[in-house]
N, C-alpha and C positions, 0 to 999 in steps of 0.2 A: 576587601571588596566583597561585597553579598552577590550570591549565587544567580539572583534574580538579576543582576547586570551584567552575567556573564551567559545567561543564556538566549537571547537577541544576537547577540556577534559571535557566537558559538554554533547556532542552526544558521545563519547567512552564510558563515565560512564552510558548514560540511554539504550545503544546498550550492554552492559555488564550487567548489570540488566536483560534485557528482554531477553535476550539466556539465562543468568543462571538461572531464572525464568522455563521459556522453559524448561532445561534440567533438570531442579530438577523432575517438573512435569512429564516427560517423565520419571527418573528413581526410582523413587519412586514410582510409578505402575506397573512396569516392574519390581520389585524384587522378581516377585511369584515361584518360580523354577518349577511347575507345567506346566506353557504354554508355555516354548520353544519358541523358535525365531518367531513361530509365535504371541505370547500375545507381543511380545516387537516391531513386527511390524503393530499390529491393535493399541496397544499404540499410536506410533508411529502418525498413520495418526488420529487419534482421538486426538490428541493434537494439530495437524495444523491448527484447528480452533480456536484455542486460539492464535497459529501465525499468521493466516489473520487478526484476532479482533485487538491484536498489530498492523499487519502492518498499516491496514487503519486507527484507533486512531492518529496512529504520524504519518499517514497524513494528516490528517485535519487538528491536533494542526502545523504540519510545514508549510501548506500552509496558514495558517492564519496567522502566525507568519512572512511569505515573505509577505503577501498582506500587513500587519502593517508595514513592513519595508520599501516596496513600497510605501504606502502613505507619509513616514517620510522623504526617498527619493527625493518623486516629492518634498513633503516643502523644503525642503533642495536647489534643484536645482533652484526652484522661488528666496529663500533667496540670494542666488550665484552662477548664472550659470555656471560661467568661473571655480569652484571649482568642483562643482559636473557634470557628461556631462549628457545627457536625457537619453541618451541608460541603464543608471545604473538601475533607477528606471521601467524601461518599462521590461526590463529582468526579473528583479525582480516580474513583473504582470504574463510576459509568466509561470514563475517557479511555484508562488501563483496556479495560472490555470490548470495547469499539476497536482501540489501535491492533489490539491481539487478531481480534476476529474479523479485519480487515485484507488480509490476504487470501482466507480462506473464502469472502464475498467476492474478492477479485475471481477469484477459480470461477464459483458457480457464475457470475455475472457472463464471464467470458464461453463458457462454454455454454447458458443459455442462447447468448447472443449471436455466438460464432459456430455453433455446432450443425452437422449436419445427421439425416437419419430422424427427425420427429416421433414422435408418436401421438398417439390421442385414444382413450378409451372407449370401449366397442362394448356391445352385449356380451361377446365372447371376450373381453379382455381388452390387448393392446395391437393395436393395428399398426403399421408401418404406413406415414403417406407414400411411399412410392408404388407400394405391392396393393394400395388398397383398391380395391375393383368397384367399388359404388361413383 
């Protein structure tokens, strides 16, 4: 069986795992009849951090997994060019480089998005909006 037929039903089975993972957790805390829709929605976002830890995990492990494939690649393309073209293996580097540095755009994404404390540049430098007096 080639590799390529085994990896379709290989990320449906570990994307099936980590939702139902996810959602056990989410409703197996949320069984309390006590807290009302609001316990089921601090649940809720209290468990998203167990979604980001999955999201960025499988992407290291994918992007290390393109960069290995990219290497296998380029050997590939040296062995027989006329089989393999270069653009395979280079695509394969851009994707590696994306999944890697995907976690780390999650951070800054979120903490531009969600951060509190602003700043913005002054004559004199960095002002605070809250302290600023104009």
């Amino acid at each position: 069986m080639k590799i390529k037929q085994l990896i379709k039903p290989a990320l449906l089975v570990v994307t099936t795992l980590g939702l139902s993972v996810a959602a056990t957790a989410v409703f197996a805390q949320s069984a309390s009849p006590s807290g009302g829709i609001s316990a089921v929605a601090t649940t809720v976002t209290s468990n998203l951090t167990g979604v980001a830890k999955l999201i960025t995990a499988g992407s290291y492990v994918a992007g290390l997994g393109f960069a290995v494939g990219a290497i296998l690649k380029f050997k590939a393309h040296k062995d027989n060019p006329q089989q393999i073209p270069v653009g395979t293996p280079i695509a394969l580097v851009f994707i590696a480089a994306a999944l890697l540095f995907l976690p780390s755009l999650m951070t800054t994404a979120g903490k531009t998005l969600f951060s509190s404390g602003g700043t913005t540049a002054g004559i004199t430098g960095t002002d605070n909006f809250q302290n600023s007096s104009s």
